[in-house]
C-alpha positions in Angstrom: 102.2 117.8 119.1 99.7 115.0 119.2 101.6 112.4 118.1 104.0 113.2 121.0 101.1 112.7 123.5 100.3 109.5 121.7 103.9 108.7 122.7 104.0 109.0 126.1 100.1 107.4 126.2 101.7 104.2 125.0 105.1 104.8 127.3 102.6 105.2 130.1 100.8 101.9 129.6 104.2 99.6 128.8 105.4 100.9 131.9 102.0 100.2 134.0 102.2 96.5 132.2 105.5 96.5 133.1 105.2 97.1 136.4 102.0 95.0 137.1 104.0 92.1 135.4 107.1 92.5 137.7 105.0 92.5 140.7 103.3 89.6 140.0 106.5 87.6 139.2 107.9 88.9 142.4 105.1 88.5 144.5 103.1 85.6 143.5 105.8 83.0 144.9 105.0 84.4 148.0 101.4 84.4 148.0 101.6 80.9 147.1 103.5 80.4 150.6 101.0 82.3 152.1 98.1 80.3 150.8 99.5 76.9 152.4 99.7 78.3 155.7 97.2 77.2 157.9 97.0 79.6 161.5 96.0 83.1 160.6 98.1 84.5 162.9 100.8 83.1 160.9 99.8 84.2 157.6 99.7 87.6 158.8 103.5 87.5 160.5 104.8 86.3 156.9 102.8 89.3 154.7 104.3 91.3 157.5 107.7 90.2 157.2 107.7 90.0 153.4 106.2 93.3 152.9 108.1 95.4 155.9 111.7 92.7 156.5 113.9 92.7 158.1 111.7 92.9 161.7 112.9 92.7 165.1 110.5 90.1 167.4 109.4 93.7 169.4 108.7 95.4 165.4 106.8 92.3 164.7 104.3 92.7 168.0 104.0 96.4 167.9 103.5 96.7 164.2 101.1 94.0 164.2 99.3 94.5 167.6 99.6 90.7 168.2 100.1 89.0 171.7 103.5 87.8 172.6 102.6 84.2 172.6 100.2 84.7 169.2 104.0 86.2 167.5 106.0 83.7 168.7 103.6 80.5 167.9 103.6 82.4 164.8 107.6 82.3 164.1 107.8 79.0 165.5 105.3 77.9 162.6 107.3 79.8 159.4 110.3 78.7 161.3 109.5 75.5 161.3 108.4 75.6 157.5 111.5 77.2 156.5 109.7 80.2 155.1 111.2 82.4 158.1 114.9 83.0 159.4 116.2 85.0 162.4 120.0 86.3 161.4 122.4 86.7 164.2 121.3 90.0 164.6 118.2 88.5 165.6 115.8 90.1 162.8 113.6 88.0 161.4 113.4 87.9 157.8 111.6 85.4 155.2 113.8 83.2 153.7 114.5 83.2 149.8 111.7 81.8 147.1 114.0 78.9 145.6 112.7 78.8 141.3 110.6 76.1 140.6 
């Protein structure tokens, strides 16, 4: 019976490392993104958006508890950038990591 728990102690562990590892290949071009962005306010529209997309302009204002103007200097900036798209269902969404 112990060597059984000594199984799934290592099956625990490669999945953890597993999981920590997919994450960070997921996540880290996005932080990247994140890290060249100047305006606070528009940092925190793109975590919001990659975390929580697709986001209507209204979902972005309440969830965030920004101003109208701070949200939409904000999507004017990513826009801009190309780091943030509105579909023609007008939902805001970040646009794709392209590999390096």
């Amino acid at each position: 019976m112990g060597r059984v728990n000594g199984w799934e102690d290592v099956q625990e562990r490669l999945a953890l490392e597993l999981a920590r590892s997919v994450r960070r290949e997921l996540y880290l071009p996005y932080v990247e993104r994140l890290k060249r962005l100047r305006a606070p306010s528009a940092k925190l529209v793109y975590l919001y958006l990659a975390l929580f997309q697709p986001q209507s302009f209204s979902g972005l204002r309440r969830g965030l508890g920004l101003h109208e103007n701070t949200v939409l200097k904000a999507l004017k900036v990513l826009r801009e950038d190309g780091l943030a798209v509105r579909d023609g269902e007008f939902l805001w969404w970040v646009a794709e990591v392209k590999e390096s």
